[in-house]
C-alpha positions, 0 to 999 in steps of 0.5 A: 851300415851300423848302428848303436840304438838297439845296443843302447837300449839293453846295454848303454841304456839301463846301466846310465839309468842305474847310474843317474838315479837316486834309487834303484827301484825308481829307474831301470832299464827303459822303465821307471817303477813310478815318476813319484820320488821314493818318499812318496811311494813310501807314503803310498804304502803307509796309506795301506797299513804298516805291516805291508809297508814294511813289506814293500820297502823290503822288497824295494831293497831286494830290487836294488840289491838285484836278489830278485827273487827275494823281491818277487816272494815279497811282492806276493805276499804283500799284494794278498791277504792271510786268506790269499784274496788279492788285494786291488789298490794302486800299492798292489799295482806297483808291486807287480809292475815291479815284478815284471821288471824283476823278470825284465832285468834278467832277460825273461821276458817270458815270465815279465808277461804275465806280471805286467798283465797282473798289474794292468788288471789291477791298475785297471780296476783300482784307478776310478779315471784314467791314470799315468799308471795304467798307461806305463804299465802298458809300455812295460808290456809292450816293450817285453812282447816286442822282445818276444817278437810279437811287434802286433801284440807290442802295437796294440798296447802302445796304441792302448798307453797313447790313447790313455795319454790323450786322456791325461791332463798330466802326463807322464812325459817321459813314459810317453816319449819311450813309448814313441821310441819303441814304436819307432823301433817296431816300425824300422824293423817292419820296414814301415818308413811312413810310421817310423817317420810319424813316430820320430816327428812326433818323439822330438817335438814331445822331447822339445816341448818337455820342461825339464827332460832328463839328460839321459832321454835327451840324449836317448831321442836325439840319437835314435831320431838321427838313426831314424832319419838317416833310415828315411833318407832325410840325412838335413834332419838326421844331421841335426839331431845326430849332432844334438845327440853328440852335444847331449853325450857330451852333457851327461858328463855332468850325471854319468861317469865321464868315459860313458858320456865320452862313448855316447859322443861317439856313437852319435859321431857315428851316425853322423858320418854315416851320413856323409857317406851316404851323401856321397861326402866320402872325406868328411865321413872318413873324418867322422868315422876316424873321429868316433873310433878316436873317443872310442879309443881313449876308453878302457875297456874295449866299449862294445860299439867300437867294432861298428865304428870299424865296420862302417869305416870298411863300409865306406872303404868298399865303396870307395873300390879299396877293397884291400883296406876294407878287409883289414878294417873288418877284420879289426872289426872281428877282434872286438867282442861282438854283443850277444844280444844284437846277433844282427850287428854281428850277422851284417858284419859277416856278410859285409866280410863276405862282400869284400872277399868276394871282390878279392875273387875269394869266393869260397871263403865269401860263402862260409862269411855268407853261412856265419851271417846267416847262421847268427841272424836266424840261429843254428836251427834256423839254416836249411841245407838242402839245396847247394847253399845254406838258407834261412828259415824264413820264420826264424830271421829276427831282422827281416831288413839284415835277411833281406840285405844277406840275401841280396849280397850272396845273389849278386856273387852267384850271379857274378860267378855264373851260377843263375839258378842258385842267384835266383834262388836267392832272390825268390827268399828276398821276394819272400822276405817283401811279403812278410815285410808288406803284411806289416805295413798299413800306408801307402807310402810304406808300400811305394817306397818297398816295392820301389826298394825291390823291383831291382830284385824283380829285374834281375830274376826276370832278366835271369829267367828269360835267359834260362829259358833261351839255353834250356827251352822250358816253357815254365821259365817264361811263366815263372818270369810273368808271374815274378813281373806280376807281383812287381806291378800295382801292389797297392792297388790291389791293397785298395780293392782288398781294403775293407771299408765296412771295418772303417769306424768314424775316428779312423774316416776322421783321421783320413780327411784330417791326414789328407787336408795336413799332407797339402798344408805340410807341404807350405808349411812344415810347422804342420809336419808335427800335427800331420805326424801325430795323425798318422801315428794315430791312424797306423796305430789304428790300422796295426793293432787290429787283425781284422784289418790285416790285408790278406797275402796276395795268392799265387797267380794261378796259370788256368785262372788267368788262362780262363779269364782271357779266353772267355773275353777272347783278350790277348794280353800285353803285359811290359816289364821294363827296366829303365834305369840302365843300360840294357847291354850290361844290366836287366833287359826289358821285356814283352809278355804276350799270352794268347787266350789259348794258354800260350805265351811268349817272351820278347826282348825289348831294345828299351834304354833310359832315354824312353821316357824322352822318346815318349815325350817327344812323341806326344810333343809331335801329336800336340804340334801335328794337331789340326782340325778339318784342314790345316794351313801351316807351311810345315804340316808336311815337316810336322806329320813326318814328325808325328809317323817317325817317332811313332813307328819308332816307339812301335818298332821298339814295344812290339818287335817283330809286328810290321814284319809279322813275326808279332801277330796281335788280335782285335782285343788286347789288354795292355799293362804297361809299366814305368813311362809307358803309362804316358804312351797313347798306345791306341795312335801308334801308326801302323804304316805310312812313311810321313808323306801325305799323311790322312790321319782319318784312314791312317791305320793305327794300333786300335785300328780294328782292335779294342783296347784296354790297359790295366795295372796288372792280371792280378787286377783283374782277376781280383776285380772278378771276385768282387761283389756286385754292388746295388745301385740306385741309379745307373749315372751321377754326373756332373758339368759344374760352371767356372766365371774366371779368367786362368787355366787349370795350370795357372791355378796349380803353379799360384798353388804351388808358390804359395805352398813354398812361401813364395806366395802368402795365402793371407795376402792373396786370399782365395786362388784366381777363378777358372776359365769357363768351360764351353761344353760340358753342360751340353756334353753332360745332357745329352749323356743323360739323355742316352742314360735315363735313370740319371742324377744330374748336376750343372752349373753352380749345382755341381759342387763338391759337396752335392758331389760327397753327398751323391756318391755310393749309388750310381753305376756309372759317375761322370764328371766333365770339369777341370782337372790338374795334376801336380807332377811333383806331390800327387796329393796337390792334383784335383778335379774342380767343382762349381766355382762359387764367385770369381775366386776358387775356394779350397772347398771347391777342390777335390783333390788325389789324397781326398779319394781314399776316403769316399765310397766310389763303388761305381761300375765306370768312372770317367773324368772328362778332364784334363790330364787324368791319367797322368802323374808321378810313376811309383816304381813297382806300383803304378802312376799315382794319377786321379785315375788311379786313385779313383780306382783305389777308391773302388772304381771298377774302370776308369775313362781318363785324359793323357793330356790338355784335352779339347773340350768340343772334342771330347764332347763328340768323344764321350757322346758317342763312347755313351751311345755304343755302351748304351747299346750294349757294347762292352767298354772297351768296344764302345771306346773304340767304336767312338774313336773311330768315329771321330776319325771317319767324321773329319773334323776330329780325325787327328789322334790329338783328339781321340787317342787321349782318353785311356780305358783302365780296368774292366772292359766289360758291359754296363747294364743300363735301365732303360737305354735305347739302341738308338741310331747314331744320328740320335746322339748328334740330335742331343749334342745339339739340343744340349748346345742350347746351354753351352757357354759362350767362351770357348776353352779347352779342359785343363 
């Protein structure tokens, strides 16, 4: 899709300026010299001395005559003394802004640089406070470097004038809204939709609260806020603005020449109809785009954005399968001059041409378009012809999102005529393109809507490799293709571990909390969208300009390292790479990794459809409603274990093909990666034989039967936690058991939320929300680990509050809480642990929520969440699941101990003693996991995998040293259950 905002700002854009200003020297291009009227800056020089007045209204006419070299020398020699001593005023500031602009205007930016610099100097030292000056100079700057393609060095100095602004009591609105626009624009071209999004939110509320904006900035928002918007998907708000901006076209009729105003119109029509396309609205958007090229039309003289107005109405063409009419429309796209200087616009016109004649089965002339594409978007030095096709220099693309768009468009031809290897080729440039895009952004949102936007790339070379390999046997196909399902796993996880928080100042931590507590709020009330907006404006600003803060590129996954790695814990790894969105018979298959601590590895096809995460769902529905303890008396629990072994031999059989037959062999220690919806699998309760008859759920064999289980977001992971540096602690455990005295469950509480947070509820009418039902097990289950642990620091009851909790953290080897937990299956920010309840309602502040963690030092060993439903939450896809495991490991947990479900609480009492006694005795965790859920099954009471196959180990499974334990005989911890009873309570309620 096309268009128009990077055309206007050289092209449309300076012209009108020129046009609607009373003096030349006053606006130009995207700047003004000063917001003064000409007669004050008249008087600006006449407070100097007569002789230089003179100088600078000479100057002021060269300008406006564009002799700007006539300016320049006039410039010199006004801001400079007869001996050549500069001279530092504020006359000798505007001077060199405005001789920067001299070098603006005619596309040397090169030279503007060291202008604008002098300028900021002077200014600088000039001004005794703050001033508007300093800060539009700084624009100035920034706007030339991004045209230099240095958008870090561009960041950092629209970081400086928006702080500057801050400072101001009165603003220069105007600057400061094209400061916002052109961060805007850095942030699109990074691909960074979190800071596109911020800087949009926060451009049209500065534009809507401004007094008396010009009609061209007006305009100028509008437009680029709709082409925003549409970049985000949000096509309600592009919409609008888009239709804002076509009113405001219209309205510069009043200022600017009449078919000028009428060529605005039309771009804004443009995107208009693009939306409707997009949203699938394909007639409307014919209307639309047949409207845009009408107005264009009517204007003599060929206006420069009628050929995107065709393109995208061949674009909606293709998509409608009319492959015929979208060639002739593209073509009538060619006949119109293309802007030198947007080579982009020019290079998605001719992959888009590519596209087209490939449809027609005109291959050959598809690849010169494909050439001619890339040779306009990287330059003619910037095309390798090593290989059998034309690459791009990867440093020479000057728009990595059209790079990336080239690339993927001549892959899927390749692929379609038979030519894997060339395809792949392709798509290893695109994964290339993903790195760079992901050094340039700095929020997690950023990151999950990228990795979400490639995986589909990742399917297909991995779906190509395995193919590869099955027709010419080499081994390092398999490895290629692990190592491509790595890099499409956890990135932002592995961000996280990198994140440097000795770097984090008080305003960036302050910032966070303020974002954090806005993302929850926003949610129920969008009058906060601006003020959540301009915090992370702030924070991204922050977090760009500073190269220290840079995350590093993930390395290469390096085949001896991981090899090592496993060999020394003696772990077979099972690492899943799905592909869930399609039907495995006509796109990317799905697979299992299996590497062995030998350095061998294989590659087996899984017969995965979209219909898995159902299959999931309805096991786990059938261990709920097969649950019993010590002895069932239903009728149907013959029908209900019949249900339990069925569907989960049948999930078994389609994860680990080939494992009842023994093609598969597995060993006593696996690490699982899994991916997608496997993230809510109980991957320890698979059966392993039984054919629902009489079934003993005690000696029924299992997948963790024998065998110690791990899960991990990915190898990269683990091997990044390795190089960690071991942390000091003063005390081996933290833990908490807070008390509840209300009357609703953890779901009750997140669905009153959640009303109140559409409207559906009021927040003032209802106060604080209901108080939690009271847990009956957590004081006891909470003292007799501090028993196994000594060297403890314990909170209970009203003492366990979150603040005790923010206060505590940073020192403990080991965090436990055992509470309430809830997670929000639609927004992750909204899910939470509970802490100590303060009356019979539940505040806010007794909440710790998903989004809060990113802030606090968890630098624990362990961390375990005996709580409900932990280590579930929405999938990212190509991330992780956004569960409070998750971000308790982003946080800096080593290893998390989380819930897959609404765990019960005398269970997992048993569960969490025992998993302490093991790893006091110096078991790893992983062992000491599953020696205490086979416990729980060999006891009797807990036997049903309901009660065990829960709580999920994720991430280093090795030992803890813990001070002072004893190897104590089991029966020891039996003893402590029943001590610590004496402070149970007396309401029996299972962890929500």
């Amino acid at each position: 899709m096309y268009t128009l905002s990077r055309l206007l700002h050289l092209i449309i854009w300076p012209v009108l300026c020129c046009i609607a200003s009373p003096l030349v020297a006053q606006q130009s291009g995207t700047e003004n010299l000063s917001n003064e009227p000409a007669d004050k800056l008249a008087a600006t020089a006449r407070k100097t001395d007569d002789l230089r007045a003179q100088q600078f209204q000479r100057a002021l006419n060269w300008y406006g005559q564009e002799n700007y070299a006539m300016c320049r020398q006039t410039i010199d020699s006004l801001a400079h003394r007869a001996s050549g001593e500069l001279i530092v005023d504020s006359l000798s500031g505007l001077a060199y802004h405005m001789a920067g602009m001299t070098f603006y205007q005619t596309y040397d930016d090169v030279n503007a640089v060291p202008q604008y610099l002098r300028a900021i100097s002077i200014r600088d030292r000039c001004y005794p406070g703050i001033h508007n000056d300093q800060a539009h100079t700084r624009y100035n700057l920034a706007n030339s470097m991004h045209w230099l393609g240095r958008p870090d060095t561009a960041t950092y100095l629209l970081r400086e004038a928006v702080e500057l602004y801050d400072q101001l009591e009165r603003k220069d609105s105007t600057n400061w809204l094209r400061s916002l626009k052109l961060l805007g624009i850095i942030a699109k071209e990074s691909n960074d939709p979190d800071l596109v999004r911020s800087a949009t939110v926060a451009m049209v509320n500065l534009l809507e609260t401004m007094s008396k904006p010009t009609p061209i900035d007006k305009y100028q928002v509008y437009y680029d806020a709709a082409d925003n918007f549409q970049f985000l998907g949000e096509f309600s708000a592009s919409n609008r603005t888009g239709k804002a901006a076509i009113a405001a076209g219209y309205a510069l009729q009043a200022v600017i020449p009449a078919k000028d105003a009428v060529s605005m119109a039309a771009d804004a029509v443009n995107i208009v109809a693009s939306n409707y396309r997009l949203q699938g609205e394909t007639q409307r958007a014919a209307a639309y785009y047949r409207r845009s090229i009408a107005l264009l039309d009517s204007i003599s003289g060929n206006p420069t954005s009628i050929n995107i107005a065709y393109a995208n109405l061949a674009t909606l063409a293709f998509d409608e399968k009319d492959f015929p009419e979208a060639l002739r429309l593209i073509e009538i796209t060619e006949t119109y001059p293309f802007n030198p200087d947007y080579p982009a616009t020019e290079a998605s016109t001719y992959r888009d041409h590519a596209r087209i004649l490939n449809q027609l089965g005109r291959t050959e002339e598809a690849l010169v378009y494909f050439e001619k594409a890339m040779v306009r978007l990287s330059g003619e030095g910037g095309v390798t012809y090593s290989g059998r096709y034309p690459m791009m220099v990867t440093d020479s693309i000057i728009d990595l999102r059209e790079g990336f768009s080239l690339y993927a468009s001549r892959a899927t031809m390749l692929l379609e005529a038979g030519e894997p290897e060339d395809a792949l080729a392709d798509l290893r440039k695109i994964f290339e393109l993903q790195d760079r895009q992901r050094e340039r952004v700095n929020s997690d949102g950023s990151r999950y809507a990228l990795s979400s936007e490639v995986r589909k790339y990742y399917d297909q070379a991995i779906d190509l490799l395995y193919h590869l390999h099955q027709t010419k046997g080499d081994e390092q196909y398999l490895w290629d293709a692990f190592s491509l399902s790595e890099e499409a796993k956890a990135y932002s996880q592995l961000v996280a571990l990198r994140r440097n928080r000795t770097l984090s100042n008080r305003r960036e931590q302050d910032l966070r909390r303020k974002i954090a507590v806005l993302e929850r709020e926003v949610v129920g009330d969008p009058e906060q969208q601006v003020a959540l907006a301009d915090a992370k404006l702030r924070l991204s600003l922050i977090l760009r300009s500073e190269p220290n803060r840079k995350i590093e590129k993930v390395s290469t996954l390096d085949r001896s390292e991981v090899q090592a790695f496993l060999a020394a814990g003696e772990i077979e790894l099972l690492e899943f790479h799905l592909n869930e969105a399609g039907d495995a018979r006509t796109g990317p298959e799905s697979f299992l990794f299996h590497l062995l601590p030998d350095g061998s590895i294989r590659m087996l096809k899984l017969k995965v459809t979209s219909g898995l995460q159902a299959s999931i769902d309805t096991w786990r529905k059938a261990i709920q409603e097969s649950a019993y303890r010590q002895k069932s008396l239903r009728g149907n629990q013959g029908e209900l274990d019949k249900s339990f072994v069925d569907k989960g031999a049948a999930l078994r059989d389609i994860l680990f093909p080939g494992l009842m037959a023994g093609d598969l062999s597995l060993g006593n220690r696996l690490c699982i990666i899994p991916d997608g919806s496997l993230n809510y699998l109980p991957f320890a309760a698979l059966p392993l034989s039984g054919n629902g008859q009489d079934v003993n759920y005690a000696t029924l064999p299992y997948l963790q039967t024998g065998r110690s289980l791990q899960l991990a977001y990915s190898i990269h992971y683990l091997l990044e936690l390795k190089q960690r540096e071991t942390s000091l602690f003063t005390e081996d455990l933290l833990a908490f058991a807070p008390s509840f005295s209300g009357e609703a469950t953890p779901g009750e509480v997140s669905r009153l939320r959640s009303l109140r947070s559409t409207k559906s509820l009021s927040l003032d009418a209802y106060g604080a929300l209901p108080g939690l039902l009271p847990l009956s097990h957590n004081r006891s289950e909470v003292a007799a680990i501090a028993g196994l642990v000594p060297k403890n620091e314990v909170y209970y009851d009203e003492a366990a509050t979150r603040n005790a909790f923010l206060m505590a953290l940073g020192g403990s080897r080991i965090l436990h809480l055992s509470s309430h937990g809830m997670v929000d299956p639609d927004d992750a920010n909204l899910s939470f642990v509970a802490f100590a309840q303060g009356g019979n309602k539940l505040e806010e502040d007794e909440l710790l929520y998903f989004n809060d963690l990113s802030t606090l030092p968890i630098e624990a060993e362990l961390v375990v969440l005996s709580a409900c439903e932990t280590s579930l939450g929405k999938v990212a896809p190509g991330e992780s699941v956004l569960s409070l495991g998750s971000a308790f490991a982003a946080a800096g947990a080593q290893s998390t101990l989380t819930s897959l479900w609404k765990v019960d609480d005398a269970a997992t009492e048993n569960l969490m003693v025992s998993f302490y006694q093991h790893l006091a005795a110096g078991k790893t965790r992983a062992e000491a996991l599953a020696e205490a859920q086979q416990r729980q099954r060999s006891e009797g009471e807990f036997a049903h995998p309901y009660y065990w196959s829960a709580m999920t180990l994720n991430g280093e499974a090795g030992t803890i040293e813990i001070k002072g334990a004893s190897n104590w005989p089991l029966w020891i911890g039996g003893l402590l259950v029943l001590i610590g009873g004496i402070w149970a309570g007396t309401r029996v309620q299972g962890k929500g």
